[in-house]
C-alpha positions as CSV (number, residue, x, y, z in Angstrom):
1,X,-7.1,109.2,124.7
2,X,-10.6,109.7,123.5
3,X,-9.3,111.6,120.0
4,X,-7.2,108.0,120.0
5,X,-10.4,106.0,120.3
6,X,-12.4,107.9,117.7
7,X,-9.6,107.9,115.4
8,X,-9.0,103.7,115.7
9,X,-12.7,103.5,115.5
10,X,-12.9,105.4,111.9
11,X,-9.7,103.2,111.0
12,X,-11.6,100.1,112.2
13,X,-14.4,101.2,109.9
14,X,-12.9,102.2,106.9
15,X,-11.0,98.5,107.3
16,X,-14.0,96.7,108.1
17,X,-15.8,98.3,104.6
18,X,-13.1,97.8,102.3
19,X,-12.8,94.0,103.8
20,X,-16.5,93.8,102.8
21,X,-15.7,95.2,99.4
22,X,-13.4,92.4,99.0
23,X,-15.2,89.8,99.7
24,X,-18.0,91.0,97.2
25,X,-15.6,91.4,94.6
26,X,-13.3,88.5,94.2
27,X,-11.8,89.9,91.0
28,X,-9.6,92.3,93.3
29,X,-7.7,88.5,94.6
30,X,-7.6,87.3,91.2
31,X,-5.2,90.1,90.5
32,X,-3.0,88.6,92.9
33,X,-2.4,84.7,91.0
34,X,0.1,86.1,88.8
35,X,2.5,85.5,92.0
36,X,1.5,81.9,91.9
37,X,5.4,80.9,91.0
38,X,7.0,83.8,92.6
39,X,5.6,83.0,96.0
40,X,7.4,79.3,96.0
41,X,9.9,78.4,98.0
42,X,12.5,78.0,95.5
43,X,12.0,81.9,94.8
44,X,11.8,82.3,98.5
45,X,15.5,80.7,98.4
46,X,16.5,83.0,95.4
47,X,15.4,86.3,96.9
48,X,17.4,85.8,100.4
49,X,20.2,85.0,98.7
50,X,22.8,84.3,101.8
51,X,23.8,81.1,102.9
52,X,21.6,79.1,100.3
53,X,21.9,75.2,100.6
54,X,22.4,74.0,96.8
55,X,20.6,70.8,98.2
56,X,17.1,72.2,99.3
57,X,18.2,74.9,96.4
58,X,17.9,72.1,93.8
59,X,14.9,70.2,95.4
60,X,12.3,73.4,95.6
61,X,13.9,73.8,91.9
62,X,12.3,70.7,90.6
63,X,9.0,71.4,92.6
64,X,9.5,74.7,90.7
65,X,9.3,73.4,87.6
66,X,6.8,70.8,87.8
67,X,4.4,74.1,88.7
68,X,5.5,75.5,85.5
69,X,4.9,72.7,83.9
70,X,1.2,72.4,85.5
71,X,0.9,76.1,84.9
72,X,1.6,75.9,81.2
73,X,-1.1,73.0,80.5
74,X,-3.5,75.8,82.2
75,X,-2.6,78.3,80.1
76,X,-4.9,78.0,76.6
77,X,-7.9,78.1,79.3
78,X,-6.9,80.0,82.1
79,X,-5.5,83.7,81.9
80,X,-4.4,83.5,85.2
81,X,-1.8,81.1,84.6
82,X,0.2,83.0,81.5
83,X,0.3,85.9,83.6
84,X,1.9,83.8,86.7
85,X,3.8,82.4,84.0
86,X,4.9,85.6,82.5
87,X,5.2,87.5,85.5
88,X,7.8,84.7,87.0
89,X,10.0,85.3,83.5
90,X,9.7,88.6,84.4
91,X,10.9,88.3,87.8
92,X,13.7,86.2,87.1
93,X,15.3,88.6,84.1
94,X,15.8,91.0,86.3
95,X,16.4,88.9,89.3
96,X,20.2,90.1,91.1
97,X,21.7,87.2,91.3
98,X,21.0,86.4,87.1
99,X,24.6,88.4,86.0
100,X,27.3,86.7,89.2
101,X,28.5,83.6,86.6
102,X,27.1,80.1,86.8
103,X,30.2,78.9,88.8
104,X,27.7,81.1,91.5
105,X,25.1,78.1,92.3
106,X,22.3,80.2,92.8
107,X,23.1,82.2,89.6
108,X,22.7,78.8,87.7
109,X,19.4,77.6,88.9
110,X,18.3,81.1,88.0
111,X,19.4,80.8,84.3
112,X,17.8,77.3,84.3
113,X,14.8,78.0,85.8
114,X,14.4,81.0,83.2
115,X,15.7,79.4,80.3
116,X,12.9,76.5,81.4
117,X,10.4,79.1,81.7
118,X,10.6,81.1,78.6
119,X,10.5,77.9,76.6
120,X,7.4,77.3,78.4
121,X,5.9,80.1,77.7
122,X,6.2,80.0,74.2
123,X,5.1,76.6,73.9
124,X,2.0,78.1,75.4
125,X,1.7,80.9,73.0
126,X,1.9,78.6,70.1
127,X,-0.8,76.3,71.3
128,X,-3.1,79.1,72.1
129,X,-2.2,80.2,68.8
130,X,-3.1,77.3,67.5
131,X,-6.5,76.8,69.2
132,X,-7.4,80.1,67.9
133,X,-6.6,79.4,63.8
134,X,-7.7,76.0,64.0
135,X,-10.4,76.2,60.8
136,X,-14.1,74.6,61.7
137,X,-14.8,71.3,60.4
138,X,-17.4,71.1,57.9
139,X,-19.9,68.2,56.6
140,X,-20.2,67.7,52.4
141,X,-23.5,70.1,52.9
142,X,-21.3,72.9,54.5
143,X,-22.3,72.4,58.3
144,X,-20.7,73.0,61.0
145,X,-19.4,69.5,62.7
146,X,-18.5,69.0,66.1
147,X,-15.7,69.7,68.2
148,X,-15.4,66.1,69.0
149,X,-11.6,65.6,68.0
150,X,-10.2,61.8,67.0
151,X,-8.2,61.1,70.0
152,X,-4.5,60.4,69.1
153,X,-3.9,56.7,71.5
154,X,-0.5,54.7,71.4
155,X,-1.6,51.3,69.7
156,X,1.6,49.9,70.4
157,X,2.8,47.7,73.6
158,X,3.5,49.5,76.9
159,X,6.9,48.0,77.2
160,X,7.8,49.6,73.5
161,X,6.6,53.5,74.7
162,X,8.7,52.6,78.0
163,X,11.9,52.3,75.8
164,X,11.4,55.8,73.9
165,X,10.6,57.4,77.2
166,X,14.1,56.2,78.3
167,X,15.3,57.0,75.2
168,X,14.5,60.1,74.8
169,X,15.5,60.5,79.1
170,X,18.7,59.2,78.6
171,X,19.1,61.8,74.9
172,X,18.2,64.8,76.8
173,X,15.4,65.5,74.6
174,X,13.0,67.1,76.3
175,X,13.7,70.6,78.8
176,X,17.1,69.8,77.7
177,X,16.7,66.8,80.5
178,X,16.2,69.0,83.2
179,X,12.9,67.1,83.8
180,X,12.9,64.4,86.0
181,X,12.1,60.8,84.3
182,X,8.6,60.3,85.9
183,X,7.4,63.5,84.5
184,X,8.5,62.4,80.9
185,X,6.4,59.7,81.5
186,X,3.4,60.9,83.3
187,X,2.9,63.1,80.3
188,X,3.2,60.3,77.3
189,X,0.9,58.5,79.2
190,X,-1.6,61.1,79.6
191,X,-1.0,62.5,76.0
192,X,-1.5,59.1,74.4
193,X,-4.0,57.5,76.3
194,X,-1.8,55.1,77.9
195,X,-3.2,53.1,81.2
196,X,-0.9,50.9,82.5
197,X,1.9,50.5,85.0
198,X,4.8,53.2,86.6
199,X,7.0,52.8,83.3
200,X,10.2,51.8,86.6
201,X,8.1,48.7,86.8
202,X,8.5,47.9,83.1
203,X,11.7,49.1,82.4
204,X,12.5,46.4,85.6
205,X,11.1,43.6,82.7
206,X,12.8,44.9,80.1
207,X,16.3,44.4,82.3
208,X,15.1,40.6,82.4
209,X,15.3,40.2,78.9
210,X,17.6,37.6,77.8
211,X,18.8,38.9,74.6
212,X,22.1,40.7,73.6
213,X,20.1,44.0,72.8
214,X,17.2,44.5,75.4
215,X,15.8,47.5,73.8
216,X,13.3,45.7,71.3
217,X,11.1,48.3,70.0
218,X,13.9,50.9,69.6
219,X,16.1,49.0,67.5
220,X,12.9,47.5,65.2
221,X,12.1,51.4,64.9
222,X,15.9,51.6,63.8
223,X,15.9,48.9,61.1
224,X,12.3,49.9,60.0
225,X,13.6,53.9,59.8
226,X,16.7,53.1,57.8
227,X,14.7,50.3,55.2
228,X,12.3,53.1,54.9
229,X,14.9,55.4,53.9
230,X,16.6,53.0,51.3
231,X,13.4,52.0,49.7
232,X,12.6,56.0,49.3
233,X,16.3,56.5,48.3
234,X,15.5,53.5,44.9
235,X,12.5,54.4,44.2
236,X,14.1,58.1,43.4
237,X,16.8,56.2,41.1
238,X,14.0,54.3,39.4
239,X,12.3,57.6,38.6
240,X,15.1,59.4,36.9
């Protein structure tokens, strides 16, 4: 009983310093946020694999994917979110239930989620990429200028970006529509500078609209798009 007591007390020690040594050195926890996606409850789901509801499969799917989504906007500041990022593709390439066939549920959110998640990543990659070749700005006497970049803003009506959000919704263009519509929109508005109401509200005025075709601005962009191309197409037959 007493060797039991001395040896506890040494474990108790040994525990107590290296808990210490933690707590000084917070980079040892930082190694752990690459598990950031693969601690969700949608991989939770994956990685018990019997009897898997395909409802609460799909919901903690979409949740899944909006952290990607989150993650990825992190990523040209934050290393901690590519590796999360990475370490989630990783996890799903070689996941079990990747190679059972799509008709297998499970097998298909898998495929989705790393289909979704590659493109992600590379998306990414470019922009860091980008950040990282983007020349310096210089003034006519060769000095550096500042960082301060023109913001990009929609100048157009609210109502007319509401119509190529559902647009492009309704297409499939973006995450090949595995995105849900409120997302498509949250992020137009943020990219553009766009402050005004949920886009369901104004697509619930655009159904009021009286005319044969309610979509406005889309099929102005269509006329505009096709004279455009015309006028190019005469002014090349004027030239030869």
């Amino acid at each position: 009983m007493l060797f039991e007591t001395i040896l506890w007390h040494g474990f108790s020690t040994k525990l107590s310093v290296y808990t210490h040594h933690l707590v000084l050195n917070p980079l040892i926890f930082s190694d752990m946020k690459h598990q950031i996606l693969t601690e969700t409850k949608f991989f939770k789901l994956l990685n018990g694999m019997d009897n898997i509801d395909p409802t609460q499969l799909q919901v903690e799917y979409h949740i899944f994917i909006g952290r990607v989504i989150d993650l990825s906007r992190q990523a040209h500041e934050q290393h901690e979110a590519m590796h999360s990022l990475v370490f989630a593709e990783t996890e799903l390439q070689y996941h079990p239930l990747l190679h059972l066939g799509t008709e297998h549920i499970p097998c298909m959110y898998v495929k989705k989620a790393l289909s979704f998640i590659r493109k992600m990543v590379q998306h990414a990659k470019s922009g860091i990429s980008n950040m990282l070749s983007a020349p310096v700005a210089t003034n006519a006497i060769g000095k550096e200028k500042s960082n301060e970049v023109t913001p990009i803003r929609w100048t157009g009506k609210a109502s007319d970006l509401v119509e190529l959000i559902y647009g492009i919704d309704e297409l499939g263009c973006v995450n090949d529509g595995e995105i849900p519509l409120k997302e498509v929109a949250a992020y137009f508005y943020k990219m553009l500078g766009v402050n005004a109401k949920e886009c369901y509200h104004i697509y619930a005025d655009m159904k009021m609209r009286k005319n044969e075709s309610r979509t406005y601005f889309l099929d102005r962009m269509q006329e505009s798009v096709n004279r455009r191309m015309e006028q190019d197409e005469e002014r090349e037959r004027m030239r030869r």
